[in-house]
Each structure stands twice: as structure tokens, then as C-alpha cells.
C-alpha positions in Angstrom: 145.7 69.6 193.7 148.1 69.5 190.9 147.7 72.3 187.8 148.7 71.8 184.0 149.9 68.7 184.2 150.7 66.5 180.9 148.3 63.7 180.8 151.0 60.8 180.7 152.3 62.2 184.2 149.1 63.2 185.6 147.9 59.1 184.5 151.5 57.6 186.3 151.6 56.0 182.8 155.4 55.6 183.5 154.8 52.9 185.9 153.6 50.8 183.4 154.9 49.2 179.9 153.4 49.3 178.5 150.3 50.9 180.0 147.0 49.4 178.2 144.4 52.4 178.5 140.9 51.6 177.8 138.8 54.6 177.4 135.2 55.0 178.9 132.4 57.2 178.7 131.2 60.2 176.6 131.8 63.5 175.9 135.7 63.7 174.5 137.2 59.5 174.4 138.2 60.3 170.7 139.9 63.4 171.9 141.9 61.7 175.1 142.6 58.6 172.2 144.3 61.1 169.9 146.0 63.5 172.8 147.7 60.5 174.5 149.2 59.2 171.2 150.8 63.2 170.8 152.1 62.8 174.3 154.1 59.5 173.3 155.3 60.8 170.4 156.4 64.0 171.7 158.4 61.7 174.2 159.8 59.5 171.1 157.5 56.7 172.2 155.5 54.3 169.7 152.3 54.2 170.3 149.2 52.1 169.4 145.7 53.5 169.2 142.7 51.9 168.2 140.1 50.8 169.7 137.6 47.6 170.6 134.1 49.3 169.6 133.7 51.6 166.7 136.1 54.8 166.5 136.8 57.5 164.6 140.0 58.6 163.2 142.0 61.8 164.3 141.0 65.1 162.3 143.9 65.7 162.0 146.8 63.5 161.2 149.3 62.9 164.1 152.7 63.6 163.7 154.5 60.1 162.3 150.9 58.7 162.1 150.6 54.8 160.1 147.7 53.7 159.6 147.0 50.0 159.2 143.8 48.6 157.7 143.7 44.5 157.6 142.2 41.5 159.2 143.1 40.7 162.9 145.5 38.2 161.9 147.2 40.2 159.2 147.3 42.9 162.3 148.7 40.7 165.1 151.3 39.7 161.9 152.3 42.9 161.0 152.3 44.3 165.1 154.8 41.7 166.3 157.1 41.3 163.6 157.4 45.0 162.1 159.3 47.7 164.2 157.3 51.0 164.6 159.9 53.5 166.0 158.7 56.8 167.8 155.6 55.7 165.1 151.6 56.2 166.5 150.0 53.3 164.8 146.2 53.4 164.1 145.5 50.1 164.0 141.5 49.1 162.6 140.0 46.3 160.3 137.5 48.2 157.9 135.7 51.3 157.7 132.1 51.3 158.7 129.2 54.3 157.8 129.5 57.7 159.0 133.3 57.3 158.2 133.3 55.8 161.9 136.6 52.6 161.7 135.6 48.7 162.9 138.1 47.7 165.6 140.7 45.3 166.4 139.5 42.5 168.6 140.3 42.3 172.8 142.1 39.2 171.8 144.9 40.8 169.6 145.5 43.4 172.0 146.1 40.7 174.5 148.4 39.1 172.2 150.1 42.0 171.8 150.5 43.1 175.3 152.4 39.9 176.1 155.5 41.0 174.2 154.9 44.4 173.2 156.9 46.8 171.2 154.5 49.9 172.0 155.3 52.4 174.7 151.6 53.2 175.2 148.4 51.4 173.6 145.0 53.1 174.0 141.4 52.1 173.1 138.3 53.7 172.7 136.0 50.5 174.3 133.0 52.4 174.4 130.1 53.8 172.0 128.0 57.1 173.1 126.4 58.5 169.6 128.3 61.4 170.2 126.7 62.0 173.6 128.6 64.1 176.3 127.2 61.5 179.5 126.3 57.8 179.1 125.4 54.8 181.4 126.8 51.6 179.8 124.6 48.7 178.2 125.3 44.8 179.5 127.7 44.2 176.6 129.8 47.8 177.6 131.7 48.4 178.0 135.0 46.2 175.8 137.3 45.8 177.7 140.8 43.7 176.8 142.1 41.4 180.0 145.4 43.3 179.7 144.0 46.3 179.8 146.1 48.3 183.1 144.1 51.6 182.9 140.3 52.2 182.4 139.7 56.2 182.0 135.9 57.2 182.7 135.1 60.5 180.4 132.2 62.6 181.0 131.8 66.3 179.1 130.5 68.9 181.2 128.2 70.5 178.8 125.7 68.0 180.1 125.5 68.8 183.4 122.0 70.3 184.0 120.3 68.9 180.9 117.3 67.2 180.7 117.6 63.2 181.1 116.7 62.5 177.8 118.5 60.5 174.7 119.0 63.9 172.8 121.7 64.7 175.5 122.3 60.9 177.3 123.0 57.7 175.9 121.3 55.0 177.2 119.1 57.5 179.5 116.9 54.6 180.8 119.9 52.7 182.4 120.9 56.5 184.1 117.9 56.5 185.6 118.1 52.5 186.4 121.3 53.4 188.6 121.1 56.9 190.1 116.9 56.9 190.6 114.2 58.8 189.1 115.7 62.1 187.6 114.9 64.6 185.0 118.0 66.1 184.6 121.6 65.3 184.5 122.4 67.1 188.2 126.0 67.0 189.2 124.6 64.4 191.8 122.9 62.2 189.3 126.4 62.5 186.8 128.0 61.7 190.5 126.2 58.6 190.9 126.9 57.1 187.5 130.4 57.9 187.2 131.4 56.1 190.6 128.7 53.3 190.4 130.0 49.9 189.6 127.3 49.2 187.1 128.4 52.7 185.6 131.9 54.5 185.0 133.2 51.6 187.1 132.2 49.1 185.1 134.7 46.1 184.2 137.1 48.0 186.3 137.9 45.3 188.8 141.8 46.2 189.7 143.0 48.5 187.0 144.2 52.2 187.5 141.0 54.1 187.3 140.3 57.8 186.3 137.6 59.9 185.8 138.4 62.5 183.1 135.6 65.9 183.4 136.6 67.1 180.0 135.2 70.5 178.6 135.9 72.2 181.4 136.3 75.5 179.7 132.7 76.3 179.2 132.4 76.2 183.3 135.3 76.1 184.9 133.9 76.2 188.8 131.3 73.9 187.4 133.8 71.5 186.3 135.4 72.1 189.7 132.5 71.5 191.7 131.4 68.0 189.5 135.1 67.1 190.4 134.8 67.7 194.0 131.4 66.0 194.4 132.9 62.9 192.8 136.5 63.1 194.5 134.1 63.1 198.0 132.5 60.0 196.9 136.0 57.9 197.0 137.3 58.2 193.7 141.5 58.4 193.8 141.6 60.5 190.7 139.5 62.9 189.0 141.4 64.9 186.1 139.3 68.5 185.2 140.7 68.4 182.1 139.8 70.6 178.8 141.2 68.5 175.8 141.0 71.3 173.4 143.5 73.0 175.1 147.1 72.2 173.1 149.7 73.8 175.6 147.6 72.9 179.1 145.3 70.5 178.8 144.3 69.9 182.6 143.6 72.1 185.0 142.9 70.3 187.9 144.0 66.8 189.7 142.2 65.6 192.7 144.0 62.4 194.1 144.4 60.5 197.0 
């Protein structure tokens, strides 16, 4: 068990370039999207960040933050031939409601990875209405072929609530996968995130993570979630609390 660990090392996204991250899940993707693209720039890395379903951009701007807004041809264009130095890119091709950003197709990232300029490029590839747990649909979740990494992000504050859309998305397929439940127990949460028709999803070979985020409302909750799924086989599970700015992980259980 390692403790406040930077997400880059505590991901081994040094043994990749780039690394492809496709992020998963509910309860904190936007936050991991955003947090990753700090961590390469506070390393003088470029970085692209966008993502394959619908996203949201940071509240905050990101330090040497370029925001591109075209078509995915104008994108793959403008990604191959301009030079981004020590840049975070947001790369998207409109602006849909609710202020939520279209994304770039899995093809361009594909494109891209083949001869990329990027240090790190990360994707939200995964909707949840703002939901802390979720159970993906047959067309979730987007994945790019490229993609190295998949990250699996569930928020803590719905452990023990009741199965129901106001607190799950997609509640019907959670029950589908872990059984009849009315509640989101730490074995029902368990079940999902470890389940191939769950968190491990379109996985296949890539590096895979389960990210407990909002561990700061519980912390021996989000310890005991993390255990329970570390016991089931997982090689990583990150207790992580991505609000924190100086330590945003408190725990790493890996094999």
C-alpha cells in the first residue's frame, strides 16, 4: 500500500507514450480528465484531453489551456501539423445543451496515436447524468482501439443508496449483473466494478484501474470498498479524493 502518490506515477503512465487513457464510470471522470492534464503540465508535458462521449469543460481554466473547436478533419489537421509545447489541448467539435462539449471521434484519436506529439491524451468515453455509480448500456462504453489505459471511476457517496436512477445510472442493467438488490452495498458496487459486462467493459488487454474517488466523506468506507474489490482480483484500485490539490490519493492496492 502506497500513500499520496501523484496520479501519473501511481497510473505507470511513464511506461507508455504516449499513454491513451480512456475514462470509465461515474462519480468524478471530469475531475480525473482535468487532474491528469495538471499533472502533465506540471511535468512540461503536452497533453490532449477530450473525450469520445459528451464532456464538460474544466471550471477552471488549466494552466496553458488551448482550446480547439472544429470538425474532425480540421482537428486531425491542426493535431499533426501544429506543435503544442508543454500546451493541454482541449480538443471538441461543438458545444451541445447544458453547456456539456460533442467529442472527437475514436477514429482521430487513432490517427493521432500513430504519430503523436502528446505526452498524455485522456478521454472521458462514458456518460452517467452526473451519477456517482453506473452499469454501462450495449453502446458504452467508447472506447478508441489505441486506447492503453481504461480507468473505472466510481464516487463513494453512493455506497448504501437506494438502487434507483436518482442515485444510479442505468439501475436496471446494475441489477441485470450483480442480482436483485435495493441498494448500492459495497458488494453490489463490487460486482459491477469487476464484472466484464461492467467496469471491465471493452477492457480486453489494456492497463486497468479502478479509481474510488470521494473518499473524503468516508475514508474507512472508501478503504473497505477498495479492499472488497482488490480481494476480487483487481491489480489496482486507487482510493483517491480528486478534490484534494496537494494529495490526491490516499491509498494504492496493487498486485
Amino acid at each position: 500500500m502506497i500513500k499520496q502518490t501523484a496520479l501519473w506515477k501511481a497510473l505507470h503512465l511513464d511506461d507508455y507514450n504516449p499513454p491513451i487513457i480512456a475514462i470509465v464510470g461515474a462519480g468524478g471522470k471530469t475531475s480525473l480528465l482535468y487532474r491528469l492534464g495538471e499533472e502533465a503540465i506540471a511535468m512540461n508535458h503536452s497533453a490532449l484531453l477530450s473525450g469520445t462521449t459528451l464532456f464538460t469543460l474544466p471550471k477552471k481554466e488549466i494552466q496553458n489551456q488551448k482550446t480547439l473547436e472544429e470538425t474532425n478533419e480540421n482537428l486531425l489537421n491542426i493535431l499533426t501539423k501544429e506543435v503544442f509545447n508543454s500546451q493541454v489541448v482541449i480538443a471538441k467539435t461543438g458545444t451541445a445543451p447544458k453547456k456539456r462539449q460533442r467529442p472527437i471521434s475514436v477514429e482521430l484519436i487513432d490517427k493521432i496515436a500513430k504519430d503523436s506529439q502528446f505526452r498524455l491524451i485522456a478521454l472521458e468515453s462514458d456518460g452517467s447524468k452526473m451519477r456517482p455509480f453506473k452499469a454501462p448500456a450495449v453502446h458504452e462504453p467508447v472506447i478508441p482501439k489505441s486506447a492503453t489505459h481504461v480507468i473505472y471511476v466510481i464516487g463513494l457517496s453512493a455506497v448504501d443508496k437506494p438502487l434507483s436512477e436518482d442515485y444510479v445510472h442505468r439501475s436496471e442493467l446494475v441489477r441485470k449483473i450483480a442480482g436483485p438488490a435495493t441498494h448500492c452495498t459495497i458488494e453490489v458496487i463490487s460486482k459491477i466494478a469487476t464484472s466484464l459486462q461492467g467496469g471491465k467493459k471493452g477492457v480486453n488487454n489494456r492497463d486497468f484501474t479502478i479509481l474510488i474517488n470521494q473518499s473524503e466523506l468516508n475514508p474507512s468506507l472508501a478503504t473497505e470498498l477498495a479492499k472488497t474489490i482488490f480481494e476480487k482480483g483487481n491489480s489496482r484500485v486507487i482510493v483517491a479524493s480528486l478534490r484534494n490539490i496537494h494529495h490526491p490519493i490516499l491509498e494504492i492496492y496493487q498486485t
